[in-house]
Biopython code that builds the backbone (N, CA, C, O; Angstrom):
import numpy as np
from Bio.PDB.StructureBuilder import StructureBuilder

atoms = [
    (1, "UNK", "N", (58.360, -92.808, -131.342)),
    (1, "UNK", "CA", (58.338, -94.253, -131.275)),
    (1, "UNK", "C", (59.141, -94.836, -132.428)),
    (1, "UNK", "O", (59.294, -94.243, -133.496)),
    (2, "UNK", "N", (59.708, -96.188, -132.111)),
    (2, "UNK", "CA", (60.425, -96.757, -133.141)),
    (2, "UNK", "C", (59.663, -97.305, -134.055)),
    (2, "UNK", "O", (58.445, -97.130, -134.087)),
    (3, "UNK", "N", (60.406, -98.130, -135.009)),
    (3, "UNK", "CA", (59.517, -99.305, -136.059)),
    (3, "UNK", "C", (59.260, -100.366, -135.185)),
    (3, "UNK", "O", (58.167, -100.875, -135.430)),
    (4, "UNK", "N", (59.829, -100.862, -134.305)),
    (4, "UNK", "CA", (59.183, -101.990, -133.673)),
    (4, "UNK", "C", (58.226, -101.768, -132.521)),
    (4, "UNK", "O", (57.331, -102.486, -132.075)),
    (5, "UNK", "N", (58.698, -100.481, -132.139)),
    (5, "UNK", "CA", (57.091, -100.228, -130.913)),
    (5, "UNK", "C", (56.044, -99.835, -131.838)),
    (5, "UNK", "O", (54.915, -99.936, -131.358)),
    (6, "UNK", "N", (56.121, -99.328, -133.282)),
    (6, "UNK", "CA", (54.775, -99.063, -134.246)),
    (6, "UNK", "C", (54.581, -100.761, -134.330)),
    (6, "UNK", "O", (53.559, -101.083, -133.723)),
    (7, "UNK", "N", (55.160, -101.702, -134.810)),
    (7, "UNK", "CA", (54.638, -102.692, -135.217)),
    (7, "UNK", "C", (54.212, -104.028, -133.857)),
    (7, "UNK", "O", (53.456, -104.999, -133.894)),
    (8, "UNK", "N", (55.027, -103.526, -132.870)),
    (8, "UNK", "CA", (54.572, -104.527, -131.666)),
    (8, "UNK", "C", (52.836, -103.746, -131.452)),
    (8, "UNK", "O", (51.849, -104.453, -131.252)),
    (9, "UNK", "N", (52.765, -102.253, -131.543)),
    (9, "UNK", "CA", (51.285, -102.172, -131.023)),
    (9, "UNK", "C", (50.768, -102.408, -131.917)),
    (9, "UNK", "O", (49.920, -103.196, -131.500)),
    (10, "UNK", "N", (50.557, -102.277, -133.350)),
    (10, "UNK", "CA", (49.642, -103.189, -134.491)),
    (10, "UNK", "C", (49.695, -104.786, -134.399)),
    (10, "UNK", "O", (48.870, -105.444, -135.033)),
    (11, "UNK", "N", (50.585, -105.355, -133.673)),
    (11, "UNK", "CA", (50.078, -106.724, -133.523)),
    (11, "UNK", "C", (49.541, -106.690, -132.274)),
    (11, "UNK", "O", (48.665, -107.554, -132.245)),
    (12, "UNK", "N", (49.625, -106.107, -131.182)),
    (12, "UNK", "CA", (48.992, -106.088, -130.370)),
    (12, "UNK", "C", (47.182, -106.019, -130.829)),
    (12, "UNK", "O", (46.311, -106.817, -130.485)),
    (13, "UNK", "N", (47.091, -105.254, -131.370)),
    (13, "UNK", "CA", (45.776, -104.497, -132.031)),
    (13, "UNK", "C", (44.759, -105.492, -132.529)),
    (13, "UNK", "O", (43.530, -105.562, -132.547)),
    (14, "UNK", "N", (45.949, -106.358, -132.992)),
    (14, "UNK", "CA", (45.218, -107.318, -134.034)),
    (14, "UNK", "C", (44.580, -108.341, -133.177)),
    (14, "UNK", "O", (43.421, -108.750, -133.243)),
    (15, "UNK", "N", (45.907, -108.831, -132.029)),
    (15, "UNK", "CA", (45.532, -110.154, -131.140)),
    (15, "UNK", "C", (44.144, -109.567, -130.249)),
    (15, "UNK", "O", (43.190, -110.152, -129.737)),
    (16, "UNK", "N", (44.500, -108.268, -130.331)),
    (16, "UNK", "CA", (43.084, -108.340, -128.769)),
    (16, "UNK", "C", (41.487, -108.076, -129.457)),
    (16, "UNK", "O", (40.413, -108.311, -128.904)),
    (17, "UNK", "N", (41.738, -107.457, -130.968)),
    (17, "UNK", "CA", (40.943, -107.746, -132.054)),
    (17, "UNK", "C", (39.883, -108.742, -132.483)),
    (17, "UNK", "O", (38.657, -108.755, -132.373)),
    (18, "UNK", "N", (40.813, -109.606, -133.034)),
    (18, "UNK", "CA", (40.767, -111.057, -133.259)),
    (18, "UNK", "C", (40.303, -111.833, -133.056)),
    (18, "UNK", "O", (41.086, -112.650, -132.571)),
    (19, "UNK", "N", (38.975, -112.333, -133.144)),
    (19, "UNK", "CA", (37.749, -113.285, -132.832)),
    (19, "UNK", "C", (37.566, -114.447, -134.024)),
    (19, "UNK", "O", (36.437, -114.701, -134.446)),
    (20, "UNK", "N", (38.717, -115.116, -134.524)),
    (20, "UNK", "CA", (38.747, -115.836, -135.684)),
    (20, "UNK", "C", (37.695, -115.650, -136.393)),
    (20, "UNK", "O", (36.858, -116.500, -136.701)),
    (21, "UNK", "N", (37.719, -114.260, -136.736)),
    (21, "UNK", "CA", (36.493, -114.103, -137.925)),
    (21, "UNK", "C", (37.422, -113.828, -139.080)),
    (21, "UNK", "O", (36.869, -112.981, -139.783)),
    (22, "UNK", "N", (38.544, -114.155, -139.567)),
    (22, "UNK", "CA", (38.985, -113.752, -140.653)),
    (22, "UNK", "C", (39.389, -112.718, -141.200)),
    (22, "UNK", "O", (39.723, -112.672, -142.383)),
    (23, "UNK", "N", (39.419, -111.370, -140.094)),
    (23, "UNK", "CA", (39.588, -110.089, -140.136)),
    (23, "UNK", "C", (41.144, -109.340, -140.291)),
    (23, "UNK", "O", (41.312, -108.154, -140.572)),
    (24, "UNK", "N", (41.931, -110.076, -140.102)),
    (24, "UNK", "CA", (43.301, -109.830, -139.659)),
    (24, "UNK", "C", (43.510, -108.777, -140.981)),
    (24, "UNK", "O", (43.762, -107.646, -140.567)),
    (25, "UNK", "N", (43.473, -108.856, -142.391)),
    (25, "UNK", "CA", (44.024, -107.931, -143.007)),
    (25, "UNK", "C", (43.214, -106.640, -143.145)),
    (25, "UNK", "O", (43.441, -105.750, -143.965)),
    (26, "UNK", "N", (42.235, -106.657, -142.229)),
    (26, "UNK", "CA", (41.212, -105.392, -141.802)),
    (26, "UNK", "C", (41.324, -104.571, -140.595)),
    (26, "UNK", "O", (40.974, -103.399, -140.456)),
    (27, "UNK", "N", (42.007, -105.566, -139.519)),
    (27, "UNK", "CA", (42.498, -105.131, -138.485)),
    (27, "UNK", "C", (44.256, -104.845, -138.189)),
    (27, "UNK", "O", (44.786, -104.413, -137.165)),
    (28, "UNK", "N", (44.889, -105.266, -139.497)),
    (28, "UNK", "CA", (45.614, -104.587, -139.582)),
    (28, "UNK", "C", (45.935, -103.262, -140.212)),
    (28, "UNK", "O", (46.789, -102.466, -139.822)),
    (29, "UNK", "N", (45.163, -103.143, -141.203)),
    (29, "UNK", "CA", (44.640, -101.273, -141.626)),
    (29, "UNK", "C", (44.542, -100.761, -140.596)),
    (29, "UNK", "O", (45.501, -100.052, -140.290)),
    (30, "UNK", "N", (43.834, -100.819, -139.979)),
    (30, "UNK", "CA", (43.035, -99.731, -138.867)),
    (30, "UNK", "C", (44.495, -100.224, -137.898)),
    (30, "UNK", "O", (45.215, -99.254, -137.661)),
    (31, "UNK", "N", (44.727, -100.822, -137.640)),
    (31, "UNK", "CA", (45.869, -100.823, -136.326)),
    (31, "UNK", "C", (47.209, -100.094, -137.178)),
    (31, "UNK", "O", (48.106, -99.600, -136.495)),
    (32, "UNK", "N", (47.269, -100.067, -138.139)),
    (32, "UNK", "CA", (48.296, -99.320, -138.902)),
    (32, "UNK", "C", (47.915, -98.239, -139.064)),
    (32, "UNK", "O", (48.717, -97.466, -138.539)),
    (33, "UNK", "N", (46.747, -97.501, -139.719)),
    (33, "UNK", "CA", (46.220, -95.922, -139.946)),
    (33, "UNK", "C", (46.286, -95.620, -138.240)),
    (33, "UNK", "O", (46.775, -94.531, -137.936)),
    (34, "UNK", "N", (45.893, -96.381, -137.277)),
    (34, "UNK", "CA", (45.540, -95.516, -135.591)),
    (34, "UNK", "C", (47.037, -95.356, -135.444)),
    (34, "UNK", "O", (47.450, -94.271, -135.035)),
    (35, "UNK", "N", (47.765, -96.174, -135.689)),
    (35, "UNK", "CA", (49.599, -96.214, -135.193)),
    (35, "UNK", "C", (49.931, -94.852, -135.697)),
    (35, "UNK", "O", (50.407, -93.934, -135.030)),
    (36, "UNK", "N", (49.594, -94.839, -137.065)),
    (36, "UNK", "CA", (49.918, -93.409, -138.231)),
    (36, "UNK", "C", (50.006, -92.339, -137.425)),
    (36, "UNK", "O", (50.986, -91.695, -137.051)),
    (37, "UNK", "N", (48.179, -92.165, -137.074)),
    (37, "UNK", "CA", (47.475, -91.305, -136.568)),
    (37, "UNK", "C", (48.236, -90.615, -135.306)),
    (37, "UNK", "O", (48.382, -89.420, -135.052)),
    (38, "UNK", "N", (48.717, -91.889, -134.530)),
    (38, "UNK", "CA", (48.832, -91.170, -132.714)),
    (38, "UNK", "C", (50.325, -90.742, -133.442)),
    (38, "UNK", "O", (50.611, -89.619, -133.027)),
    (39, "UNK", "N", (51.357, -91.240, -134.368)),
    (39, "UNK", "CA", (52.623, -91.208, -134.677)),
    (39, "UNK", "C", (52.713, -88.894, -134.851)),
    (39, "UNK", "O", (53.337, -88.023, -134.244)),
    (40, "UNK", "N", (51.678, -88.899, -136.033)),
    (40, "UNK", "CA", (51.612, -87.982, -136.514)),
    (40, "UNK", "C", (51.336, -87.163, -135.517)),
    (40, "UNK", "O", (51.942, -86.112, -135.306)),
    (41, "UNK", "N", (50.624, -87.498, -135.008)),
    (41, "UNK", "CA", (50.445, -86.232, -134.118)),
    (41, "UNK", "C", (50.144, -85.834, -132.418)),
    (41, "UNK", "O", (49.753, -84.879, -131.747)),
    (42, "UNK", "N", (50.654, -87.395, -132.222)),
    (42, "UNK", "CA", (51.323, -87.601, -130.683)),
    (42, "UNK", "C", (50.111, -87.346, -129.050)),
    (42, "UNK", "O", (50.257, -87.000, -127.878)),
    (43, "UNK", "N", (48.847, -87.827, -130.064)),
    (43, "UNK", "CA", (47.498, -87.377, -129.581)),
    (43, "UNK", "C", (46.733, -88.645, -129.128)),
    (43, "UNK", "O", (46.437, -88.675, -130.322)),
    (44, "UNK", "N", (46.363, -89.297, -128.797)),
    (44, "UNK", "CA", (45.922, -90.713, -128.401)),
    (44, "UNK", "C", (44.100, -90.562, -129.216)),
    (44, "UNK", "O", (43.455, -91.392, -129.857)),
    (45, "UNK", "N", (43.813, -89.319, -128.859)),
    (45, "UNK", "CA", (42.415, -89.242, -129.656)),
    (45, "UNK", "C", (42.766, -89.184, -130.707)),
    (45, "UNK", "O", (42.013, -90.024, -131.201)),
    (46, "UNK", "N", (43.410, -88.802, -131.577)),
    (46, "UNK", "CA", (43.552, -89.449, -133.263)),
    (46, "UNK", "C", (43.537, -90.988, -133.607)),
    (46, "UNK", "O", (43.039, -91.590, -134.559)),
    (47, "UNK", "N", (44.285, -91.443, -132.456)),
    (47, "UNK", "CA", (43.812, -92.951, -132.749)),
    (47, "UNK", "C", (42.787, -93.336, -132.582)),
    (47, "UNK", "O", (42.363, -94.198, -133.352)),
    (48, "UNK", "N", (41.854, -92.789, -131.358)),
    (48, "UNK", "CA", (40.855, -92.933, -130.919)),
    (48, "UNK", "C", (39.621, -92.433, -132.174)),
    (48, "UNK", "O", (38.755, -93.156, -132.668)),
    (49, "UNK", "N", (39.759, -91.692, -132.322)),
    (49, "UNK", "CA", (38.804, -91.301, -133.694)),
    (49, "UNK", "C", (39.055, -92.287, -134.860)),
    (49, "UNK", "O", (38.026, -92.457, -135.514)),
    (50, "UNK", "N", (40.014, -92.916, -135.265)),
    (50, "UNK", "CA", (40.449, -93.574, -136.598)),
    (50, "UNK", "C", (39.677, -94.969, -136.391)),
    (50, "UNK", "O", (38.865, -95.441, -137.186)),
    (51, "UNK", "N", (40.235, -95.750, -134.723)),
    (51, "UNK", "CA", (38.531, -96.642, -134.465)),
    (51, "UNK", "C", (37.297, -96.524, -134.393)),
    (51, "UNK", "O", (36.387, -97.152, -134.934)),
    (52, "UNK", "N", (37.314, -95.269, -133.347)),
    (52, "UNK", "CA", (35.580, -95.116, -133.326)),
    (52, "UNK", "C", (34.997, -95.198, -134.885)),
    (52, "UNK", "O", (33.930, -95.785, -135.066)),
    (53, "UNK", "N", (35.977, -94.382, -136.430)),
    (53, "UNK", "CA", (35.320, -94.412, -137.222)),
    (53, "UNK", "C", (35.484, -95.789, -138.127)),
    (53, "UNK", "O", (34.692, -96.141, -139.001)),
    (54, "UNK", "N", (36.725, -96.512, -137.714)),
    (54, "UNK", "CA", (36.464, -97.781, -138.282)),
    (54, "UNK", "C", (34.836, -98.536, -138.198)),
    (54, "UNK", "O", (34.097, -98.877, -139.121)),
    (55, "UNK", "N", (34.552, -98.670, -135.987)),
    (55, "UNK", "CA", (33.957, -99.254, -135.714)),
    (55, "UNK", "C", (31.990, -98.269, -136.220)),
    (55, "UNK", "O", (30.911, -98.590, -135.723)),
    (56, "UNK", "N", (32.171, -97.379, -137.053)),
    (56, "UNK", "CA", (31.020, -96.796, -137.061)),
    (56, "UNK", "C", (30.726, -97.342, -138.776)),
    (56, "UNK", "O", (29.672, -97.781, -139.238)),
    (57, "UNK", "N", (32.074, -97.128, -139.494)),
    (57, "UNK", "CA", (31.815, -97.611, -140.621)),
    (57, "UNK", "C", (30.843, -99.118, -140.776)),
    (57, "UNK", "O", (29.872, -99.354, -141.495)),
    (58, "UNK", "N", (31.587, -99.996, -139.753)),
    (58, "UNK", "CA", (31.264, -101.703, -139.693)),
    (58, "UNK", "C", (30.261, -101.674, -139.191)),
    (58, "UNK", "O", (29.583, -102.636, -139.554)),
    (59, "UNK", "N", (29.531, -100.750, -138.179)),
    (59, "UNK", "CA", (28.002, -101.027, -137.664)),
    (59, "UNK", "C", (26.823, -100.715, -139.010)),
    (59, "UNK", "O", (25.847, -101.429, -139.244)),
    (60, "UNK", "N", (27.331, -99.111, -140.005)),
    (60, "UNK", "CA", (26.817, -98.942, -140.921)),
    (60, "UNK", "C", (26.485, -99.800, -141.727)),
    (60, "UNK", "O", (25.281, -99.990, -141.896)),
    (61, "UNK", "N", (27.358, -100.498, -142.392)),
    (61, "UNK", "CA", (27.432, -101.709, -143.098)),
    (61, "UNK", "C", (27.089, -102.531, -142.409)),
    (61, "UNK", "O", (28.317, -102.526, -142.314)),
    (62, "UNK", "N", (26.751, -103.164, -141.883)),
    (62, "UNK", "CA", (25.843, -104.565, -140.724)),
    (62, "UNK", "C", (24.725, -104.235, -141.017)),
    (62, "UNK", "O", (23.960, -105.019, -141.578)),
    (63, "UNK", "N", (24.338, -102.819, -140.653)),
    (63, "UNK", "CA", (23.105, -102.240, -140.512)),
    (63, "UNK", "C", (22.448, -102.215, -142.169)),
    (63, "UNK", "O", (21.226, -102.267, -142.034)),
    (64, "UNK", "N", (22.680, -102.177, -143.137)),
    (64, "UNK", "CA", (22.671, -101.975, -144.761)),
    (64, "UNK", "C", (22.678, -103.292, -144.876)),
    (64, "UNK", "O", (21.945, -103.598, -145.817)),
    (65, "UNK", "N", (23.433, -104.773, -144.076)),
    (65, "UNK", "CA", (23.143, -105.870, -144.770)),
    (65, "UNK", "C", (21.799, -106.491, -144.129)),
    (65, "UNK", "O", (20.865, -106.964, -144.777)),
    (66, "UNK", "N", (21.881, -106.404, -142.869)),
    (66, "UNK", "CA", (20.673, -106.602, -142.569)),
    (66, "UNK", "C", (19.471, -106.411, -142.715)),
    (66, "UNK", "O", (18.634, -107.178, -142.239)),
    (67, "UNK", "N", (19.117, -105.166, -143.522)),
    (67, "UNK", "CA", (17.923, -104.636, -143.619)),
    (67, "UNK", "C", (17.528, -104.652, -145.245)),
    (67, "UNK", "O", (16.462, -104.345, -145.780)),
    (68, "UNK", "N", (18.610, -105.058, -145.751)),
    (68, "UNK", "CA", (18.026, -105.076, -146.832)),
    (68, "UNK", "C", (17.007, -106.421, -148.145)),
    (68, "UNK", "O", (16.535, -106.010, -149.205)),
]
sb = StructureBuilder()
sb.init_structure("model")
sb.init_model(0)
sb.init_chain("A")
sb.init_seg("    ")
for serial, (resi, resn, name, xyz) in enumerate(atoms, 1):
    if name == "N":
        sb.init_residue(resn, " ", resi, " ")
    sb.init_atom(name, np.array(xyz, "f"), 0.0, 1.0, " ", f" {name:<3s}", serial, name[0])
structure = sb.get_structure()
């Protein structure tokens, strides 16, 4: 893939993301490390793992603010 199909799917990432919660320079990490990920090693589950563990990190932490 080129630099602009890496960076058209990280904005992609971001827009379908994007719930005006203020997240954009969080959802652009993770849409940049998953881009990395599938780049490196041409696997769609590397990207797939780099969200699932984004989205496991952010439930952890929800879960730690809430309860405490």
């Amino acid at each position: 893939m080129g630099d602009w199909t890496d960076l058209t799917s990280c904005v992609l990432f971001i827009q379908v993301h994007e719930h005006n919660t203020g997240d954009t320079v969080q959802l652009l990490a993770v849409g940049a490390v998953a881009g990395v990920a599938y780049c490196r090693t041409r696997n769609l589950l590397a990207s797939m793992a780099v969200h699932a563990s984004f989205n496991l990190g952010v439930l952890v932490l929800f879960a730690l603010w809430t309860h405490s």
